[in-house]
N, C-alpha and C positions, 0 to 999 in steps of 0.2 A: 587453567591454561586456555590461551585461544585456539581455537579450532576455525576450519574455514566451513563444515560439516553447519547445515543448520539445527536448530533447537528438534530436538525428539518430537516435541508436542505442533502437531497444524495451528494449533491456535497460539502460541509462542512465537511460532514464525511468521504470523501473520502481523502480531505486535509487533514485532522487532523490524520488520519491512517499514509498516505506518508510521512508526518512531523515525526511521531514517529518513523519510520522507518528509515530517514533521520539521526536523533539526535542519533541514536542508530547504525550507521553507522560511525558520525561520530566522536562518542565519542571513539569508536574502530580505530581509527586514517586512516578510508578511506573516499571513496566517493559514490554518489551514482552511480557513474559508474564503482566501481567495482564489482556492485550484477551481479552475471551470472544466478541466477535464482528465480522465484518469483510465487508461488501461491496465487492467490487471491480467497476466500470463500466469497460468496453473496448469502445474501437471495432474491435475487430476481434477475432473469440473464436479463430483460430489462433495469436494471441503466450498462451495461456493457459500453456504450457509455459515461456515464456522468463518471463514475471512469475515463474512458481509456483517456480523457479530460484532468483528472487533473493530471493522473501517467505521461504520456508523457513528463510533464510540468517540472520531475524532472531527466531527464538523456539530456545530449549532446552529446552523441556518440550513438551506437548499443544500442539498447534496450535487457535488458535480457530475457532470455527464460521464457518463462509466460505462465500459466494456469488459466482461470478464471472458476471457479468451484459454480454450484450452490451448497448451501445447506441449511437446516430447517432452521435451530435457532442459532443463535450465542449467545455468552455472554451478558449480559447485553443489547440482543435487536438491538443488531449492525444490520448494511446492510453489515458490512464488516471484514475479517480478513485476513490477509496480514503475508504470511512464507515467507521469502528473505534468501536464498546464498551470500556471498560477496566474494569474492578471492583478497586480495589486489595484485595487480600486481607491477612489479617489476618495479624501476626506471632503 
């Protein structure tokens, strides 16, 4: 059943975030290496390791310019919320 609760696991919800970010990049007809910039909001700045684990896992060139930001409460109880740039660059 869907729940609006996120995944038990920090490192779950970190995939599940980068994925929706993913799919909403790529339905904009880029990739994920054209984000040039990306805030990340965490309630709690000791999973910065377990996120940074799994964002890595989605670019192949330069990584974009990134803030990782603590803050309260997120929606629905998240550890995580995720603002991305993308610039499609030119062929």
């Amino acid at each position: 059943a869907k729940t609006d609760l996120p995944p038990a696991s920090a490192e779950d919800e970190a995939r599940l975030v980068m994925e929706g970010i993913k799919q909403t990049v790529e339905s904009a007809g880029m990739s994920m290496d054209d984000m040039v910039s990306m805030q990340i909001f965490c309630t709690d700045l000791k999973l910065y390791d377990t996120f940074n684990a799994v964002y890595k896992t989605y670019f192949h060139g330069d990584y974009p310019a990134r803030a990782f930001i603590g803050t309260d409460k997120l929606l629905r109880n998240g550890r995580y919320e995720v603002l991305g740039i993308a610039v499609k660059r030119s062929q």
